[in-house]
C-alpha positions in Angstrom: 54.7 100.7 161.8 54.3 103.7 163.8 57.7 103.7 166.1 57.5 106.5 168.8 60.5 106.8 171.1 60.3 106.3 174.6 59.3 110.1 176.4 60.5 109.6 179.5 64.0 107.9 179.9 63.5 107.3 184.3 61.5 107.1 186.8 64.1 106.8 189.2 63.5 109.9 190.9 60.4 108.4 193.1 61.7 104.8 193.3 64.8 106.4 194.9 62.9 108.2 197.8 62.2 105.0 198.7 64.7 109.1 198.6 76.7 132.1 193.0 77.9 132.3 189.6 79.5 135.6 188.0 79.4 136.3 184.2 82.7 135.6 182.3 80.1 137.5 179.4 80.4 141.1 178.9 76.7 141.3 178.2 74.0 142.3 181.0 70.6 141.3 182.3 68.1 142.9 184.7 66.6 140.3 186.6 63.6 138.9 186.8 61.1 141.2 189.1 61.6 139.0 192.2 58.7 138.0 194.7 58.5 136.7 197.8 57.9 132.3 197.2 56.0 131.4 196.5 53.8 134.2 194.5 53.0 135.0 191.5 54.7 134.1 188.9 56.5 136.4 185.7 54.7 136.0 182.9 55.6 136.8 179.1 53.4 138.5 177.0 51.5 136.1 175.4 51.3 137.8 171.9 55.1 138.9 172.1 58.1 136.6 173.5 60.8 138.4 173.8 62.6 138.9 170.0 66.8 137.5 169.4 67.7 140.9 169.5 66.4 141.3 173.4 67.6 138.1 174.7 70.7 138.2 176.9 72.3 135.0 178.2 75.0 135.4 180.0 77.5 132.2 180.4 78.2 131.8 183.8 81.7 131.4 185.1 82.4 127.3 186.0 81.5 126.3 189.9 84.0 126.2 192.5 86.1 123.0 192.4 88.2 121.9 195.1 86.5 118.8 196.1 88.4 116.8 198.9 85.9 114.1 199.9 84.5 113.4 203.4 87.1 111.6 204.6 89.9 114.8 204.3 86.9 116.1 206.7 87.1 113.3 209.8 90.8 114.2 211.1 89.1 117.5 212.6 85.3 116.5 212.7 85.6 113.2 214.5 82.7 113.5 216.5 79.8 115.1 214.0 81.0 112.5 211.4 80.7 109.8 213.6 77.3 111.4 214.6 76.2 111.5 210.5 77.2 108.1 210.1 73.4 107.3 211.3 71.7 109.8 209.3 70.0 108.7 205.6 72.1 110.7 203.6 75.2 109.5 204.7 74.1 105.7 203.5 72.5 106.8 199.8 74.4 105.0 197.6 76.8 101.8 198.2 77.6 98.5 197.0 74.9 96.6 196.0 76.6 93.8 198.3 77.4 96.4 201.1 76.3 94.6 204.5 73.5 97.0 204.9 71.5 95.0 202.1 72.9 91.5 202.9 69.5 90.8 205.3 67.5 91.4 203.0 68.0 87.7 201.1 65.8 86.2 203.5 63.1 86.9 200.8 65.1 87.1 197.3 62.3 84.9 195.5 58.9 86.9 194.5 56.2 86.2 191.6 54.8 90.1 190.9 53.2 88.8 187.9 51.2 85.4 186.6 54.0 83.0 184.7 56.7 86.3 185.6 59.1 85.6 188.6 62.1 87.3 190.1 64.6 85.8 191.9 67.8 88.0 194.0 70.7 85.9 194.7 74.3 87.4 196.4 78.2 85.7 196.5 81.4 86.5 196.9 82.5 85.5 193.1 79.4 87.4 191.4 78.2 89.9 193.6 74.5 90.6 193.8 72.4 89.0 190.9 68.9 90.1 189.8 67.0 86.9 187.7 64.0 87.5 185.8 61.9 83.9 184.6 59.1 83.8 182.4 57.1 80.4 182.3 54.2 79.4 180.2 52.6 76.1 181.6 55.4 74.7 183.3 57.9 75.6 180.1 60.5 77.7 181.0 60.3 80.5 178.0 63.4 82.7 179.7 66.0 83.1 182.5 67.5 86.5 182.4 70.3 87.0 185.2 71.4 90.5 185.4 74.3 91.2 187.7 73.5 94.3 189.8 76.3 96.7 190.6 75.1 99.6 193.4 72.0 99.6 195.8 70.4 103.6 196.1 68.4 104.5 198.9 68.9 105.3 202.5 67.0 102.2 203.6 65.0 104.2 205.2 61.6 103.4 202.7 64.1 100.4 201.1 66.4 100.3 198.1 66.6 100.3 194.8 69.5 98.7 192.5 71.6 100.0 189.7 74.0 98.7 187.1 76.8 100.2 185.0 77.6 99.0 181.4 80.6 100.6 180.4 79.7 104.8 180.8 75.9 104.0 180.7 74.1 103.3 184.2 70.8 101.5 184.4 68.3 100.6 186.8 66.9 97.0 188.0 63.5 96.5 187.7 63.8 95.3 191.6 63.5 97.1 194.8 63.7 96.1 198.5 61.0 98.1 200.4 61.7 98.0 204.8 57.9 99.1 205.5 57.3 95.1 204.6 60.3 93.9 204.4 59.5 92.6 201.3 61.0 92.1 197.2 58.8 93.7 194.9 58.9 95.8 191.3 60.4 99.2 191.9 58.1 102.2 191.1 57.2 102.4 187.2 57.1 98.7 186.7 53.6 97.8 188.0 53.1 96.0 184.7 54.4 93.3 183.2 55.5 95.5 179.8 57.9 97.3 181.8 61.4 98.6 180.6 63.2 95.6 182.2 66.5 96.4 183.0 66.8 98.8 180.3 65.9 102.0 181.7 69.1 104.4 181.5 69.6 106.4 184.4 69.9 110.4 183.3 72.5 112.5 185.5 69.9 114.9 187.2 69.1 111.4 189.5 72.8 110.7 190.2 73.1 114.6 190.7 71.1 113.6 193.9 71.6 110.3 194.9 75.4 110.4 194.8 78.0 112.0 196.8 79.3 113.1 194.2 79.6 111.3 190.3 82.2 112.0 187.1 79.9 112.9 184.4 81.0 113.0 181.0 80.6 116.7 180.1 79.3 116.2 177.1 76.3 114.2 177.9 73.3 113.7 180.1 73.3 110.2 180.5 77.1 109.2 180.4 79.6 108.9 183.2 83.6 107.7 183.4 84.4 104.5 183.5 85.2 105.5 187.5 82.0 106.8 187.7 81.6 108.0 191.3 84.5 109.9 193.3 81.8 109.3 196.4 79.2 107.2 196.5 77.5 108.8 199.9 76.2 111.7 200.2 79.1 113.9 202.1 80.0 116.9 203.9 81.1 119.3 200.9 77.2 118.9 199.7 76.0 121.2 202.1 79.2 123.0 203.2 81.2 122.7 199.9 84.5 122.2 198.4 86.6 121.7 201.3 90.0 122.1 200.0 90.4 126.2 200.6 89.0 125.3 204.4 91.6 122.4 205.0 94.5 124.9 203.5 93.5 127.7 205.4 93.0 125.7 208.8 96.7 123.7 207.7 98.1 127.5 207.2 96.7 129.3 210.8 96.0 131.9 208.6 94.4 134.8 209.5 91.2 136.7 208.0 87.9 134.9 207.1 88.0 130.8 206.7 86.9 130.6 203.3 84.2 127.3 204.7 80.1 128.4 204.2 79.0 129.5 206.8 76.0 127.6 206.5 73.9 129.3 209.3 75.0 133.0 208.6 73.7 132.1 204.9 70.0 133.9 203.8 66.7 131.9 204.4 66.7 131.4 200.6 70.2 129.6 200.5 69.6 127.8 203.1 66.5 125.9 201.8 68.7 125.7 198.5 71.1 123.3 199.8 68.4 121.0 200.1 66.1 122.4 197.5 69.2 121.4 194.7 67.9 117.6 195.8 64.6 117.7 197.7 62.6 120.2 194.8 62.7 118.6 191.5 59.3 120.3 190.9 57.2 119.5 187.4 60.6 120.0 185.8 63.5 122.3 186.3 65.6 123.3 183.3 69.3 123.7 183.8 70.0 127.4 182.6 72.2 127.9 179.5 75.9 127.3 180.5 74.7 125.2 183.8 74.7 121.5 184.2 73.2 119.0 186.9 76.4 118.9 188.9 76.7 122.9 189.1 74.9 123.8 192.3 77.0 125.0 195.3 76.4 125.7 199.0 75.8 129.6 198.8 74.1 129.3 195.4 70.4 130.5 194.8 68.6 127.7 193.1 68.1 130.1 190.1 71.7 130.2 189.7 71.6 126.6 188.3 68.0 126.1 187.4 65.0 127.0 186.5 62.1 125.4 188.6 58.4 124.7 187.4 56.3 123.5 190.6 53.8 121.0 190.5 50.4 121.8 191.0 48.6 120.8 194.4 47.4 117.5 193.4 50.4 116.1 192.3 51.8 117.7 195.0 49.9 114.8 197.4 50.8 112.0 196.0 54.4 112.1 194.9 57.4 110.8 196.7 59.2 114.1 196.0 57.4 117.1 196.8 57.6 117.8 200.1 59.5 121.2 199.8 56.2 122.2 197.4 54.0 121.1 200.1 56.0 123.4 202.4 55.0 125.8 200.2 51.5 125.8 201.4 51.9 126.0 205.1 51.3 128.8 206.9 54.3 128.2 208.7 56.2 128.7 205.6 54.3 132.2 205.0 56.4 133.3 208.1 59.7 133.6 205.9 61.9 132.1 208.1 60.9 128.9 208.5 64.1 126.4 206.7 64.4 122.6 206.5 66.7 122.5 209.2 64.4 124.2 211.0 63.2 120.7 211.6 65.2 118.5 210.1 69.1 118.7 212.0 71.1 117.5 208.7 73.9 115.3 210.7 71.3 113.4 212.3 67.9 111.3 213.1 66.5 111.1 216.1 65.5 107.1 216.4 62.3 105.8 216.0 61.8 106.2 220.1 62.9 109.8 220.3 61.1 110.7 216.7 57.8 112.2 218.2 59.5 113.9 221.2 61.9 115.9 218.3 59.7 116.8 216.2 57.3 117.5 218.9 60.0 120.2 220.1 60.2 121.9 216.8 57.4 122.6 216.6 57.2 124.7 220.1 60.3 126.6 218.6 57.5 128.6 217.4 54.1 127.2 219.1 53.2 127.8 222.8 52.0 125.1 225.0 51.5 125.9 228.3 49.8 123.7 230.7 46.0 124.1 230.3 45.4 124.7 233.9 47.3 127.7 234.1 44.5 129.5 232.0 47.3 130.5 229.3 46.2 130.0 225.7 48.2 127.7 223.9 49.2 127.2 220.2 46.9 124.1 219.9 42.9 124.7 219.6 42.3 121.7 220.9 43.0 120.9 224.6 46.0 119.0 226.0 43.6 116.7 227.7 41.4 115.8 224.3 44.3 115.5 222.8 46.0 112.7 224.7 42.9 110.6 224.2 43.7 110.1 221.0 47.2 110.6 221.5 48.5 109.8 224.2 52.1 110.9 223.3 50.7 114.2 222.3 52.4 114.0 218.9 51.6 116.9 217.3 53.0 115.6 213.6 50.4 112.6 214.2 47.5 115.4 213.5 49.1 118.3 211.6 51.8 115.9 209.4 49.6 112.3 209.1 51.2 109.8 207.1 50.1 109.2 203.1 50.3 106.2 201.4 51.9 106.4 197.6 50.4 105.4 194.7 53.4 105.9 192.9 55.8 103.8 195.0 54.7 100.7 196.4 54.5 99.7 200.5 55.9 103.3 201.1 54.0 106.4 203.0 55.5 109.9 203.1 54.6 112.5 206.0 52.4 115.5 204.5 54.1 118.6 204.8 51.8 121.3 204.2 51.2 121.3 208.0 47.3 121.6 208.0 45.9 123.0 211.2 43.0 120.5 211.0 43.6 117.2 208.8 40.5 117.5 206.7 41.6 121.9 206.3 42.3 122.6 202.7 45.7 124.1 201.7 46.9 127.4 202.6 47.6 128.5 199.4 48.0 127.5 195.8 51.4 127.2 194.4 52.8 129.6 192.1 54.1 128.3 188.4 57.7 129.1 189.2 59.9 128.8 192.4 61.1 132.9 192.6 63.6 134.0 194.7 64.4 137.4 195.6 66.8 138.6 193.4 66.4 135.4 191.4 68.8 134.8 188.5 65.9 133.4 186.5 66.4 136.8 184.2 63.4 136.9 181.2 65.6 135.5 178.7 66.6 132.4 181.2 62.3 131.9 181.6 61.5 132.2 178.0 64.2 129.7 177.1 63.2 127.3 180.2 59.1 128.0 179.1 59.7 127.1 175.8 61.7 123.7 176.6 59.5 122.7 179.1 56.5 123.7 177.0 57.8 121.2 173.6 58.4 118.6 176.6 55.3 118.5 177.3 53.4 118.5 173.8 55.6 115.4 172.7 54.5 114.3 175.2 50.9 114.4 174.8 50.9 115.0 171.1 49.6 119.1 171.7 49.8 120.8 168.8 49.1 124.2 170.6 51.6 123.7 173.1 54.3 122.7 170.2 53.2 125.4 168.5 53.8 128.1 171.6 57.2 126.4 172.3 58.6 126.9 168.6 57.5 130.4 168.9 59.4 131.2 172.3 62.2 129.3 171.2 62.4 130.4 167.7 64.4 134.0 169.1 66.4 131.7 171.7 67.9 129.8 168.5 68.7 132.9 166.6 70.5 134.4 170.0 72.2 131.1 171.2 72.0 128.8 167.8 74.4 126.2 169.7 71.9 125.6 172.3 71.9 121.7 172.5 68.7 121.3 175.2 67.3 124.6 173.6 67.2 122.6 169.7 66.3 119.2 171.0 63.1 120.9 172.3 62.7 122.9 168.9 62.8 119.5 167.5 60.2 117.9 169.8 58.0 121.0 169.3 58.5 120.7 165.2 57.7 116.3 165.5 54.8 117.4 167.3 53.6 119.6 164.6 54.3 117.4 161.9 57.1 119.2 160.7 59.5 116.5 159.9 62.7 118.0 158.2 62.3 120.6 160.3 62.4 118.4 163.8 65.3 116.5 162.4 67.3 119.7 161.4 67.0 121.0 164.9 68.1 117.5 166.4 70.6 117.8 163.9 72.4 120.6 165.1 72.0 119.7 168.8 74.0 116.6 167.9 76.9 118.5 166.4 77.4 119.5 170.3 76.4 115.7 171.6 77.5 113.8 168.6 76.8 110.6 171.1 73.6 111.9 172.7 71.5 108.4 173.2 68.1 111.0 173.6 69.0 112.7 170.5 69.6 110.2 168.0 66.8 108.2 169.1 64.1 110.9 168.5 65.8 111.4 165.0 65.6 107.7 164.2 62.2 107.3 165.0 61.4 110.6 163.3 63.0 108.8 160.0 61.4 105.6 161.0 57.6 106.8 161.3 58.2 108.5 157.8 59.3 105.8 156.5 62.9 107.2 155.3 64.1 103.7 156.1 67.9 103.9 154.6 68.4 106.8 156.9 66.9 105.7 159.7 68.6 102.5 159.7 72.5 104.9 159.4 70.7 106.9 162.7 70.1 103.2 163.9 73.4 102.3 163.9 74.8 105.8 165.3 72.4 105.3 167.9 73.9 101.3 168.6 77.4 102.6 168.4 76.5 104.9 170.8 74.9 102.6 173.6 74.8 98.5 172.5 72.5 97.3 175.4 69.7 98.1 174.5 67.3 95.6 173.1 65.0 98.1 171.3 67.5 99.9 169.5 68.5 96.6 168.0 64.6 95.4 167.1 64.2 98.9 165.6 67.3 98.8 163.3 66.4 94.8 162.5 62.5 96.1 160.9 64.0 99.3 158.8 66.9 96.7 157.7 63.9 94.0 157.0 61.9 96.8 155.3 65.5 97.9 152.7 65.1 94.3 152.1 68.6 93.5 153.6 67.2 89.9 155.2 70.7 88.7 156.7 71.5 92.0 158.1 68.4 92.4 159.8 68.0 88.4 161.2 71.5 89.4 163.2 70.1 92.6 164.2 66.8 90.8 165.8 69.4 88.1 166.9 70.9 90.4 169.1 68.0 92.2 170.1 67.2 88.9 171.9 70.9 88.5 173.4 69.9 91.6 175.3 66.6 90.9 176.6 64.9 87.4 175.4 61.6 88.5 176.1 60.6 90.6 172.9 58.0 88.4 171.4 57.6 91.0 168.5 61.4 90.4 167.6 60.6 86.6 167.6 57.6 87.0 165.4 59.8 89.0 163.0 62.3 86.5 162.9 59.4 84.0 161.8 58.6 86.2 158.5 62.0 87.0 157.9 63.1 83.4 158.0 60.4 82.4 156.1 60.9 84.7 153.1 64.4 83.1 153.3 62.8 79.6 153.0 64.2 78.3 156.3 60.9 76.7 157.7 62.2 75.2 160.2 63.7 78.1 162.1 60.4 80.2 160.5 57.7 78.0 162.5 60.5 78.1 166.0 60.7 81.5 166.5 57.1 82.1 165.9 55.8 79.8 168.2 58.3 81.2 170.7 56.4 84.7 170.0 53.0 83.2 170.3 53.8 81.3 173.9 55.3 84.9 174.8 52.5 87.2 173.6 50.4 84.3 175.3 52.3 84.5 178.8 52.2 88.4 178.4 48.3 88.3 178.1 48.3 86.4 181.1 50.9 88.6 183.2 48.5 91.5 182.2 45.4 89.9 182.9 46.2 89.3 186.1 48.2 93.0 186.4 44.6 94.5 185.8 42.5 92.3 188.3 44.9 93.1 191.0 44.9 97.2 190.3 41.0 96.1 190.3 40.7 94.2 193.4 42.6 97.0 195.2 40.9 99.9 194.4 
């Protein structure tokens, strides 16, 4: 049995666009050559990564606390808060009951799937309440009714829904999207094998999507019991901790309000204060000593992270990538061209006034005087041919068209690489890296970051020569900062890929004496045991791994077949038992109760469980059969 752990924990990122640091370490670091973004990026020498003895890295001092919430803001700010009560942000995360989703249980019953339906029911006693039903000719196989705890989303593309198990947050496989006004899977569950609602929610999603959330500092995935100190996103996300401003204003003090000064900021931190949510690039690795939740008005974005871009495909058709396609505008190449140079970040102009806004940004910069007065304008077309296709004269309707995407369902997303004629290729490629001038992505930062991203990637896709190039940047990295917990979990990844199994599980190993709990962690080391068939320690992993997070249906079916395989029959019937308890779909957990009954002699219960697994795997069959012809019939 060949057990391979899931590779990518969420999704959540696209279903949810539906959504300065100084060294406490005496050591020093040149910086990176720096470059105008996006160009070229630094490259290592392939043939020589930089050795222990030349890395450098620098711990950064913690971020500025101070955090008051919004509403310390409103006693002086009546009127812009008022004003940003409109805008998306302020409406990311609520409730899932909040009144803003209560209209949309005009159509809570939905059948995605052949013999799979979904059902979203709301009351005062138990909230909101996601059902999943599979049938198999007019049997009833399963009813599973989740209760749903937070909706995410401004609404403006629709919402998606979240639930908290003790610290552990997961996401529903259901989503509301406002283009149809319609229930449907949320992005990543277009097939009926999809995680359920078992798909943990990793902090770098909250990092965004929350005002502002209580991780546990010791994990990724983990958050306090209270887990969000603001659920919208508020004022001190953009301008910052407020309490130094609120004392200082409180005090009529003289000298310099300690508040950002958001437009006296550089072009580069400007765009950072949205870039910390709106560039997630390919990936972007937290530098060492940085977490999710570090970024602060004023920062760079190499003061938290370092950012890999996506290349110009992917660029078109993900949900998240608009500050990349920005990247290859000419109007971008101008250097001073921010997101609020179009976007005013405490409000949205309505649906009515959209074209007219955006139509005056753009001549912030563009001429367009009236064509009889023999003036050139901006525009190489004339104002007259224009208005025949559009009348409003929209110019986002030609240079900023609307793109459906693949990746999330009934949702379009407005191209931002600001072509001067639709069909025009892109202005320019897109570099590797986001730089910065002055960038705080120093070599040893990049090699580090290459190297994770790098054994990411060949775990991924099983690529020996990418493992094998990420165990030889990070090899140095490991001898300078051995404690590393991200650094050795992608050492181990790297070392799995290569077929290196002590090895893999020795680096994962020592990342877990930092993140004894770490969910990611321990379930790369169990599989690792698992596919080598080291079954007695796998199944001790197992267990770590249960103690660790108990809701999860595969961790259960997992620890029942190495149990089954010691030979340990009761243990691993109660271990398959619960597996079920936790999602009663698994058909392979009732097909193992079957054999494992049987060898126990209990026929009976033997011949139930496996016709239970044959009517599932039959009902699955179906779901996908009918998954496929649809994807077919579309295309």
């Amino acid at each position: 049995m060949m057990v391979r752990p899931v590779q990518s924990v969420s999704l959540l990122i696209a279903s949810l666009c539906l959504s300065c640091g100084c060294s406490r370490d005496s050591q020093s670091e040149s910086s990176a050559p720096s470059a105008a973004q996006p160009a070229a990026a630094e490259t290592l020498n392939d043939d020589a990564p930089l050795s222990a003895a030349s890395l450098s890295f620098a711990v950064p001092d913690p971020p500025a606390d101070g955090f008051v919430g919004s509403q310390a803001c409103v006693e002086c700010h009546q009127e812009v808060h008022s004003l940003y009560q409109a805008h998306p942000m302020a409406s990311s995360m609520a409730a899932a009951t909040d009144t803003a989703g209560r209209d949309l249980l005009s159509d809570s019953h939905f059948s995605p799937f052949d013999e799979i339906s979904y059902a979203v029911t709301s009351s005062e006693k138990d909230g909101m309440v996601h059902t999943e039903r599979r049938t198999a000719v007019d049997q009833t196989l399963y009813e599973h009714a989740v209760p749903v705890d937070y909706r995410v989303g401004s609404g403006v593309h629709g919402f998606s829904y979240l639930l908290q198990s003790d610290s552990l947050i997961f996401q529903s496989p259901l989503s509301w999207y406002r283009a149809k006004a319609c229930w449907d899977m949320s992005p990543g569950y277009d097939l009926p094998t999809n995680p359920g609602f078992e798909r943990l929610v990793t902090h770098n999603c909250i990092a965004c999507h929350a005002g502002r959330a209580r991780p546990q500092a010791d994990s990724r995935l983990r958050f306090e019991q209270d887990a969000f100190a603001e659920l919208q996103v508020g004022c001190e996300r953009c301008h910052g901790p407020g309490e130094s401003h609120i004392a200082f204003q409180k005090a009529n003090a003289a000298g310099q309000d300690p508040i950002l000064k958001f437009a006296e900021l550089p072009v580069e931190q400007k765009n950072a204060v949205c870039f910390q949510c709106h560039l997630q690039g390919a990936r972007r690795v937290a530098r060492y000593g940085r977490s999710e939740f570090d970024f602060r008005p004023g920062m760079k974005m190499s003061d938290v992270w370092t950012t890999f871009l996506k290349d110009q495909q992917t660029t078109e058709d993900s949900a998240v990538s608009h500050a990349e396609q920005m990247f290859q505008s000419r109007c971008y190449s101008s250097g001073q061209l921010t997101c609020v140079s179009c976007h005013d970040p405490h409000s949205r102009p309505s649906d009515e006034d959209s074209m007219e806004w955006y139509r005056g940004r753009c001549l912030q910069c563009h001429t367009d005087a009236d064509d009889s007065s023999g003036d050139l304008t901006s525009c190489a077309v004339t104002r007259t041919k224009r208005k025949e296709t559009q009348p409003d004269d929209s110019c986002v309707a030609c240079h900023m068209p609307p793109a459906s995407l693949e990746a999330v369902p009934h949702t379009a997303h407005t191209d931002h690489r600001v072509r001067r004629r639709p069909d025009a290729p892109a202005f320019r490629m897109l570099a590797e890296l986001l730089h910065e001038q002055d960038s705080a992505t120093t070599p040893s930062q990049l090699q580090r970051a290459r190297g994770i991203y790098l054994a990411e990637q060949a775990y991924g896709a099983d690529d020996r020569i990418k493992a094998a190039e990420a165990l030889r940047l990070l090899t140095p990295v490991l001898e300078k900062i051995p404690g590393d917990p991200l650094a050795c979990e992608a050492a181990g990844r790297a070392a799995s890929t290569l077929g290196l199994v002590d090895q893999a599980i020795a680096f994962w190993d020592q990342a877990l004496q930092q993140r004894p709990r770490d969910i990611l962690l321990l379930l790369m080391k169990g599989s690792e045991q698992h596919n080598a068939r080291q079954f007695a320690e796998a199944a001790r992993t197992y267990r770590q791994l249960i103690a660790a997070d108990p809701h999860r249906a595969m961790y259960h079916g997992r620890l029942s077949h190495v149990l089954g395989m010691l030979g340990r029959m009761d243990e691993s019937i109660a271990a398959s038992l619960e597996a079920l308890k936790r999602n009663p779909g698994l058909p392979q957990a009732h097909s193992w109760l079957g054999m494992l009954y049987e060898r126990q002699g209990d026929q009976e219960q033997s011949k139930f469980h496996r016709q239970q697994a044959t009517q599932l795997e039959e009902s699955f069959r179906a779901s996908m059969e009918s998954a496929q012809q649809a994807a077919g019939d579309s295309q």
